[in-house]
C-alpha positions as CSV (number, residue, x, y, z in Angstrom):
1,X,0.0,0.0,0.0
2,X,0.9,3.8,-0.9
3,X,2.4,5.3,2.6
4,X,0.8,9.0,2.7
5,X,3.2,11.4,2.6
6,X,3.2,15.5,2.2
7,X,5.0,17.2,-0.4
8,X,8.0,18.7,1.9
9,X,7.5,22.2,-0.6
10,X,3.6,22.2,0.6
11,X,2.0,23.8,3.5
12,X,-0.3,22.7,5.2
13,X,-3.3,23.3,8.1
14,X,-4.9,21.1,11.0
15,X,-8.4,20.2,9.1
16,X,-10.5,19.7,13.0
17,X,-10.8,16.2,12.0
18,X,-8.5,12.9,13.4
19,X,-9.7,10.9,9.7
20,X,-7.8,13.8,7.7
21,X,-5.5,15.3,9.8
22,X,-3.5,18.2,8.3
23,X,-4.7,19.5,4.8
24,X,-3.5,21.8,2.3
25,X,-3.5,25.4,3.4
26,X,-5.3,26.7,0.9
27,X,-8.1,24.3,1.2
28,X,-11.5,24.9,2.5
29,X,-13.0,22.4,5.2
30,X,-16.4,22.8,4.6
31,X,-20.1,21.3,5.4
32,X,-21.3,18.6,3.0
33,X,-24.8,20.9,3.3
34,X,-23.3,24.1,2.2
35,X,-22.7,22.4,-1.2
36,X,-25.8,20.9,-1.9
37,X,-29.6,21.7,-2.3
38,X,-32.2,18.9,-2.2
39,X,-34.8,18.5,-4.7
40,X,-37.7,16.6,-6.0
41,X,-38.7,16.7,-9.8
42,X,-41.5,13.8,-10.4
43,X,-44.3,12.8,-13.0
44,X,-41.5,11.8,-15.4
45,X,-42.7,7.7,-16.0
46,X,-40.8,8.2,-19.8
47,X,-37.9,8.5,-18.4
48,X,-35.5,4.9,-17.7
49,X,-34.9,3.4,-14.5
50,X,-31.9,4.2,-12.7
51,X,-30.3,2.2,-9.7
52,X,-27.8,3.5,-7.4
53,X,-25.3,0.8,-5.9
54,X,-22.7,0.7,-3.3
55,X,-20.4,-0.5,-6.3
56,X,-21.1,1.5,-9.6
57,X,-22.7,4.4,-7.9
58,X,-25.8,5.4,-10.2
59,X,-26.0,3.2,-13.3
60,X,-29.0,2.5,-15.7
61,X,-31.3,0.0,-14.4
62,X,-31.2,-3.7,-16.3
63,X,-34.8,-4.6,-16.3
64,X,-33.7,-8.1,-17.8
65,X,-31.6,-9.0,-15.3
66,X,-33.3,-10.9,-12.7
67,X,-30.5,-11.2,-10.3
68,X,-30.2,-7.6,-9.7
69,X,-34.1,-6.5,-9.8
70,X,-34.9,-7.4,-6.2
71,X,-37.3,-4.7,-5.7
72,X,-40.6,-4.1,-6.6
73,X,-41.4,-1.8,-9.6
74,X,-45.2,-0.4,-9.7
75,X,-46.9,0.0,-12.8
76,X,-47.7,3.9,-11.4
77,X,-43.9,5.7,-11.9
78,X,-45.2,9.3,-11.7
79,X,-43.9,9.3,-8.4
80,X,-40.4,8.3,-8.9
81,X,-38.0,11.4,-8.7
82,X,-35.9,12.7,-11.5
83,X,-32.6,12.1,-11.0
84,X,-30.4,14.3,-13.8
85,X,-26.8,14.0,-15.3
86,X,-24.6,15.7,-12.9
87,X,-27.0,15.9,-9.8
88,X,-26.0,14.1,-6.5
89,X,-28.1,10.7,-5.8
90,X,-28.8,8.9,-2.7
91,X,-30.0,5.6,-1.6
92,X,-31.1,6.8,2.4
93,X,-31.7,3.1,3.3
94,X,-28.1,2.1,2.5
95,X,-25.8,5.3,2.2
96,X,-23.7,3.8,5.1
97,X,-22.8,1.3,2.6
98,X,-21.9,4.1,-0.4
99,X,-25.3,3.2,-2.5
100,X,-25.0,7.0,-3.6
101,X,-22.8,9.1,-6.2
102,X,-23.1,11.8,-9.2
103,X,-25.2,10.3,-11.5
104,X,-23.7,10.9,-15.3
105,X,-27.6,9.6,-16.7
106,X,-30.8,11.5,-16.5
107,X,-33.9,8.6,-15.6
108,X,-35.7,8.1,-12.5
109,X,-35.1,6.5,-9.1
110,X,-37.3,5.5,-5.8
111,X,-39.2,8.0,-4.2
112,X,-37.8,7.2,-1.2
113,X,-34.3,8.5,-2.5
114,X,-32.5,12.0,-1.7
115,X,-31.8,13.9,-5.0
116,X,-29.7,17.0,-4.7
117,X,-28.0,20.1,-6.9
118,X,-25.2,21.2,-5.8
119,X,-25.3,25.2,-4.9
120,X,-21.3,25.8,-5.5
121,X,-18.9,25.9,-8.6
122,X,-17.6,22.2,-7.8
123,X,-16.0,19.5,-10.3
124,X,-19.1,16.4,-10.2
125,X,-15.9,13.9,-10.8
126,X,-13.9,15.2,-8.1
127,X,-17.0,15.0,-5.9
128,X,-18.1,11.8,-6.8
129,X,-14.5,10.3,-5.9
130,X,-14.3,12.2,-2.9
131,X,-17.9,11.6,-1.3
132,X,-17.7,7.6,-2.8
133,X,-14.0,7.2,-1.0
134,X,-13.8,4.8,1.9
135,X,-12.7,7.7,4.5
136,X,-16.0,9.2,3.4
137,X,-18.5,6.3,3.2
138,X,-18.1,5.2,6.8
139,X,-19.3,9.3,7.6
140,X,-22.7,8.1,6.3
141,X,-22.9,5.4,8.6
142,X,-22.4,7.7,11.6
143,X,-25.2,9.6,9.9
144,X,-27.8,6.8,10.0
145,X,-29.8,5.6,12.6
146,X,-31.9,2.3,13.3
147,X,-32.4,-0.9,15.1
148,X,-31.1,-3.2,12.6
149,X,-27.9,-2.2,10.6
150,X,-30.2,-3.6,7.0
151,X,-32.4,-0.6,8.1
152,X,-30.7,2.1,9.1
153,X,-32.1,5.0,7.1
154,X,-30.2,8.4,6.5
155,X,-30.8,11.5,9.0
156,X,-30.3,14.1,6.6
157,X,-29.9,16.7,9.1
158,X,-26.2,15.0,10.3
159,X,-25.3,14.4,6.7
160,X,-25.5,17.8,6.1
161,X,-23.1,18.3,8.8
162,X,-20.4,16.0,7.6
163,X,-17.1,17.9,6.5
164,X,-16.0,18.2,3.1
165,X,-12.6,18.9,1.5
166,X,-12.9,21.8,-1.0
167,X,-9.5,22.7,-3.4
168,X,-9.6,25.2,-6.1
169,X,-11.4,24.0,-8.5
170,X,-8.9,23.6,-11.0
171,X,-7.0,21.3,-8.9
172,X,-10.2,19.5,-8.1
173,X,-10.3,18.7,-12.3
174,X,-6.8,17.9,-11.9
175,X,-7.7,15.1,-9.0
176,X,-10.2,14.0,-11.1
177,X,-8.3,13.6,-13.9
178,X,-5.1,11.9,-12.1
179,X,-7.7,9.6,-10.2
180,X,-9.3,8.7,-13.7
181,X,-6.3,8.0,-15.3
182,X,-4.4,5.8,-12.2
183,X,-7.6,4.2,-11.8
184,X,-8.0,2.8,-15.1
185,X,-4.5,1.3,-14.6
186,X,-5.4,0.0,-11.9
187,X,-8.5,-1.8,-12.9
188,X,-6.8,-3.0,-16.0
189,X,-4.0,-4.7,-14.2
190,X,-7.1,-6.4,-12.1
191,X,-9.0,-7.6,-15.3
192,X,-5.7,-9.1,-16.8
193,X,-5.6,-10.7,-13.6
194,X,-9.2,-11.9,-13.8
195,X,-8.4,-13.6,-17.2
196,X,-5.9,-15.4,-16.1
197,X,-7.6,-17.0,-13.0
198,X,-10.4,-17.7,-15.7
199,X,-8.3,-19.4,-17.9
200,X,-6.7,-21.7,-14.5
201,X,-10.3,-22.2,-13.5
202,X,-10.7,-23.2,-17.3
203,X,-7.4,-25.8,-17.0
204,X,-8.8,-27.4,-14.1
205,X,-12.1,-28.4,-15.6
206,X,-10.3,-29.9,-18.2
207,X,-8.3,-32.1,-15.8
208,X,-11.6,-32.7,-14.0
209,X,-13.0,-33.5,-17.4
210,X,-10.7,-36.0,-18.8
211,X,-10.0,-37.9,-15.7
212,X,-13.7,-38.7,-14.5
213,X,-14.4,-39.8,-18.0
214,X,-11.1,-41.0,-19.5
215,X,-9.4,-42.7,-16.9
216,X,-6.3,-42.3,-15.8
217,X,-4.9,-45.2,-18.0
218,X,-3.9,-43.6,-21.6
219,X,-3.8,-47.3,-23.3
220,X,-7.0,-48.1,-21.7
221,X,-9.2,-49.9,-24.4
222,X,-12.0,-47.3,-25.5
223,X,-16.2,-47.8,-26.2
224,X,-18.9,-45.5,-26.9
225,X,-20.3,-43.6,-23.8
226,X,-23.7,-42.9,-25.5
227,X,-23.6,-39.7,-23.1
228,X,-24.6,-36.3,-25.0
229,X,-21.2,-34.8,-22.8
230,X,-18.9,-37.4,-23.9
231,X,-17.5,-39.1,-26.5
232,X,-15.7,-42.2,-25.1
233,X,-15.2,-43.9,-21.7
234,X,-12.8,-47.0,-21.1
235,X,-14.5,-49.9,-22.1
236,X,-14.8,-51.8,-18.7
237,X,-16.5,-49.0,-16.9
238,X,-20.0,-48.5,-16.8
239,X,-22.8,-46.1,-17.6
240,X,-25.7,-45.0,-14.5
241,X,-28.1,-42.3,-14.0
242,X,-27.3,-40.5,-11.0
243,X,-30.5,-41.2,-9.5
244,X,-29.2,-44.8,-9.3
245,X,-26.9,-43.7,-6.5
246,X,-29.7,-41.8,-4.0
247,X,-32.3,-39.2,-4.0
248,X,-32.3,-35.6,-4.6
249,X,-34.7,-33.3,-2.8
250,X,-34.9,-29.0,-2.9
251,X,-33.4,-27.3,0.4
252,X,-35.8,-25.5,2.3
253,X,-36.8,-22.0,2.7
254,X,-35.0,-19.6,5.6
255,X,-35.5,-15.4,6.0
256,X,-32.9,-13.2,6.9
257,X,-34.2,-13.1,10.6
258,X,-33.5,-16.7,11.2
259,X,-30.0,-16.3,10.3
260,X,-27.9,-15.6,12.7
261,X,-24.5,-15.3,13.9
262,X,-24.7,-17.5,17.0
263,X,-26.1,-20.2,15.4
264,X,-24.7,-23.9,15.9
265,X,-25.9,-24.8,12.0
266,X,-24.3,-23.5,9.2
267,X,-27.1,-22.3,6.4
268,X,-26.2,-23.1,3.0
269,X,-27.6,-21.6,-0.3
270,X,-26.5,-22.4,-4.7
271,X,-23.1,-20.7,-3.1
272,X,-22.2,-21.8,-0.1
273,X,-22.3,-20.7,3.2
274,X,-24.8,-17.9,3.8
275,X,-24.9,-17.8,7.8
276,X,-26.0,-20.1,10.8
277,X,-28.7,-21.8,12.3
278,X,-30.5,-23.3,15.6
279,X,-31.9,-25.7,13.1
280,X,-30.8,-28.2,10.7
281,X,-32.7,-30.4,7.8
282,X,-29.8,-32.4,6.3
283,X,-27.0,-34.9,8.0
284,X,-25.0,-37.7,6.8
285,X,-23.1,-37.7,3.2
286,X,-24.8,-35.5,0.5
287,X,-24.2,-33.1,-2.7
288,X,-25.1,-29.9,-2.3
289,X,-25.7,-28.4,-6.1
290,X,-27.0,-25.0,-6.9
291,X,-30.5,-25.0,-8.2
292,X,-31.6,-21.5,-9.2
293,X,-30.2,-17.8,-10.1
294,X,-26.4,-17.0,-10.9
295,X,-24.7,-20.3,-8.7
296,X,-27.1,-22.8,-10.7
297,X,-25.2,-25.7,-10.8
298,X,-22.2,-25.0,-8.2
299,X,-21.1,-28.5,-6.9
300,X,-20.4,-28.8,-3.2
301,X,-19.8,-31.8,-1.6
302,X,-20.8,-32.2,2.4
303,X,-20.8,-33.8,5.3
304,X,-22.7,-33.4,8.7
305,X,-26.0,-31.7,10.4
306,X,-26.7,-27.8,8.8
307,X,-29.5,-25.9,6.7
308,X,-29.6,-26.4,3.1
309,X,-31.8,-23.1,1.4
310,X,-34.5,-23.8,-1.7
311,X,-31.6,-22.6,-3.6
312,X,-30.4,-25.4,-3.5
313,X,-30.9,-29.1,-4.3
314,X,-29.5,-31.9,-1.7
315,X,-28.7,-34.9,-3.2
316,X,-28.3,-38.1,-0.5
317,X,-26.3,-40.9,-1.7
318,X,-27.8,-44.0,-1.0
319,X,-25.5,-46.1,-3.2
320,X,-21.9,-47.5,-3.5
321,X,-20.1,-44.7,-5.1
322,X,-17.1,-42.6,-4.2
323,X,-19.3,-39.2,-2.8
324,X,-16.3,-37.1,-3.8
325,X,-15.9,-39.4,-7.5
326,X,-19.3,-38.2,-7.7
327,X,-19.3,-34.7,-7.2
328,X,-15.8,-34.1,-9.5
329,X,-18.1,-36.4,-12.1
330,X,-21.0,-33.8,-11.7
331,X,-18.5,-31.1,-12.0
332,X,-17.6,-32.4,-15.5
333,X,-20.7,-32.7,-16.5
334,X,-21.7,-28.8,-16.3
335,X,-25.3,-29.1,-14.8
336,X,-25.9,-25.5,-15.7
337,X,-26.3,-26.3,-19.1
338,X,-29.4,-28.4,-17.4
339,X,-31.1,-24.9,-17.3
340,X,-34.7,-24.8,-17.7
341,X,-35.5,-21.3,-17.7
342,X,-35.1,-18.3,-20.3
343,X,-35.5,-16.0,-17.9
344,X,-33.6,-16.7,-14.8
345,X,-31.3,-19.8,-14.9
346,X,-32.6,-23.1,-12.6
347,X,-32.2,-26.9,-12.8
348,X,-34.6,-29.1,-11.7
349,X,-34.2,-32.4,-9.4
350,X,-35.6,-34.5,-12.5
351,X,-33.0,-33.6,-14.7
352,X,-30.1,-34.1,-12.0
353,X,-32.1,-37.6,-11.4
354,X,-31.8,-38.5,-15.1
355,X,-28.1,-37.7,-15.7
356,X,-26.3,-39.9,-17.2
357,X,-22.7,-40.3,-15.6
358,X,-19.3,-42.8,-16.0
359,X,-19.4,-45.4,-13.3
360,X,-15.6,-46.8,-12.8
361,X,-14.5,-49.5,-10.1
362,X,-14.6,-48.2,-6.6
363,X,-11.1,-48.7,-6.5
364,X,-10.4,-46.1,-9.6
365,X,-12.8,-43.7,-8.4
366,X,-10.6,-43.4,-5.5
367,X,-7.5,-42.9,-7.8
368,X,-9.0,-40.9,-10.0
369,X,-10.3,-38.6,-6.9
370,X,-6.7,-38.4,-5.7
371,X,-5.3,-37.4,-8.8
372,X,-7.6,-34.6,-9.1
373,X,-6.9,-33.2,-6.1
374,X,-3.1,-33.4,-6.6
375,X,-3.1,-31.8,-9.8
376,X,-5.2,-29.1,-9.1
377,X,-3.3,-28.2,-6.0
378,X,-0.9,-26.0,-8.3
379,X,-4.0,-24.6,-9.8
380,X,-5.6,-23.2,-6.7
381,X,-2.2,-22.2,-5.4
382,X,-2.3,-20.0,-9.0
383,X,-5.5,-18.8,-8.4
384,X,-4.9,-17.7,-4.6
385,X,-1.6,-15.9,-5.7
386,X,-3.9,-13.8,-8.5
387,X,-6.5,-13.3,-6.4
388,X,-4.4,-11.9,-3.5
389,X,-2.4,-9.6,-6.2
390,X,-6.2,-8.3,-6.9
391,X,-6.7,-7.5,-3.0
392,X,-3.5,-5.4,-2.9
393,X,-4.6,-3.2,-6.5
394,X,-7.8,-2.7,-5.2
395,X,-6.2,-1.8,-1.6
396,X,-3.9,0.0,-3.1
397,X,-6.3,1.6,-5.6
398,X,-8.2,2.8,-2.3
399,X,-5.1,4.1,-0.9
400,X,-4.6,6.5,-3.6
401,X,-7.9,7.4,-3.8
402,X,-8.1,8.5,-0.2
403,X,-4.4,10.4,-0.6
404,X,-5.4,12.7,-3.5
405,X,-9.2,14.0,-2.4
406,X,-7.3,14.2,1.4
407,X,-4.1,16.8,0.1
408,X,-1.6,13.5,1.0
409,X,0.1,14.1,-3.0
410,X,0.3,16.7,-4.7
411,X,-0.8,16.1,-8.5
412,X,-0.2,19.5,-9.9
């Protein structure tokens, strides 16, 4: 991480505030309130839907895109507010998270939103990095109030009250424009990175691929597999339906408020571990797959007492069968491609009962398991080096961010 350091030519004043600490002189500390004026334009249904996210700040709504369409959308719009290109957005119910930033779209939000102009001469980009870095965003949280932190909900009289850093505003369009620029870098060093664990999460399907339904024995004697997913399987294994091997059932449902964080149980959804329980509805060996939404068909392979979700299918082995052969051997067979819907992706328990699958000896199932494992060790190992070198950009990228809207560098 970049250390914050002062340019030794610069000088500099206390700011009031232990988060800054000194700023440049010529600086103002002002009021976030003194900048901005709220406002609330409606009876604009023509205009598109606009969401404002803790990630992207305000970006144009996907109405396609079930995943991220959560909330309810009357038919009635006219009383959604007009949020415009270069005005200030808010989502109240989650601005201690950073749902807010200058929108660069004109379109409509939630009535229940906080729109504002701004009432000074002040660069929008410079703002928006500013008000949407870290040092910033935890301001909003001391601004909030309510019983559950999902709830809290804005008190717009302390946000007003929250300081902001004001340059010149031609070294706020210089910020900007270093930000936008270092940035970029940034996020393009990240997205190489990205390929490449893509491309290692690519190699070991492959080896996942070719061992469940090759062997491990190159001069093995070949047959027809009669499997849509495969061509040929070594001729003295065998072909089952998974359903031969045990049952498959849909988890059950579970709310927010019985998760907790003192539960005994873990809760498991299509990706894993979403919190704990008191209560459980699954023990022994079983399969957890993904059944529905973005993590249809994620293979996870279990043991023990905890809550499986309706997102998810549970799939109890009842026969002889190596449980991990048969999860790497579900892996292979890419269940997502089982996908039902046109709208939002799910699998059904019928078509996981009905998959056809290689069926080796017991005793190469084990083999085959091991040899997994071992060579995908290097793999993951690859993966966890890219992913940390991602942490550190985007650490680093926050670190810089923080430095130049605080007066730590200098950039012209």
């Amino acid at each position: 991480m970049m250390e914050a350091t002062y340019p030794a030519h610069e000088s500099y004043k206390p700011s009031g505030y232990d988060w800054v600490g000194n700023v440049p002189s010529h600086w103002g500390v002002e009021k976030l309130g003194t900048s901005l004026r709220s406002v609330s334009e409606k009876n604009r249904p023509d205009l598109p839907l606009l969401s404002i996210t803790r990630e992207l700040g305000v970006i144009e709504r996907d109405l396609d895109d079930e995943e991220s369409n959560h909330n309810f959308i009357p038919d009635d719009l006219s009383g959604y507010k007009v949020l415009r290109a270069g005005q200030f957005g808010m989502n109240k119910m989650k601005a201690w998270q950073g749902s807010y930033g200058v929108s660069q779209h004109t379109g409509i939000v939630s009535p229940a939103y906080f729109i504002f102009d701004f009432t000074k001469e002040i660069d929008p980009d410079f703002f928006n990095r500013a008000i949407r870095s870290k040092l910033y965003v935890s301001y909003f949280g001391s601004a909030s109030d309510g019983v559950r932190i999902g709830q809290w909900d804005l008190n717009k009289a302390r946000m007003r009250e929250i300081p902001l850093l004001v340059p010149p505003l031609p070294e706020q369009r210089a910020i900007a424009a270093f930000l936008d620029d270092k940035c970029a870098k940034i996020d393009d060093a990240a997205k190489i990175k990205e390929g490449q664990i893509a491309l290692l999460h690519e190699r070991r399907q492959i080896i996942i691929q070719d061992a469940v339904t090759r062997g491990l024995n190159p001069a093995a004697p070949m047959k027809d597999s009669g499997i849509d997913w495969i061509s040929q399987i070594p001729a003295h294994w065998e072909i089952k339906k998974v359903k031969h091997f045990g049952r498959n059932r849909s988890g059950d449902g579970v709310t927010n408020s019985q998760l907790t964080d003192e539960g005994v149980y873990e809760v498991w959804g299509g990706n894993g571990l979403m919190g704990f329980s008191d209560k459980f509805n699954v023990d022994g060996d079983y399969i957890v797959i993904g059944r529905v939404g973005a993590y249809c068909g994620n293979i996870r392979l279990a043991k023990g007492k905890r809550w499986v979700s309706d997102n998810a299918l549970i799939l109890r082995i009842s026969r002889a069968i190596s449980s991990p052969f048969l999860a790497q051997a579900l892996q292979a067979a890419n269940l997502n491609r089982l996908n039902e819907s046109n709208a939002q992706p799910l699998i059904t328990g019928g078509k996981v009962s009905n998959l056809s699958i290689p069926f080796p000896p017991l005793e190469e199932q084990d083999q085959i398991v091991d040899h997994i494992k071992w060579s995908s060790q290097k793999i993951e190992d690859g993966i966890a080096i890219k992913e940390a070198q991602i942490t550190a950009l985007k650490e680093y990228k926050t670190s810089l961010i923080n430095a130049a809207v605080t007066g730590k560098i200098k950039v012209i």
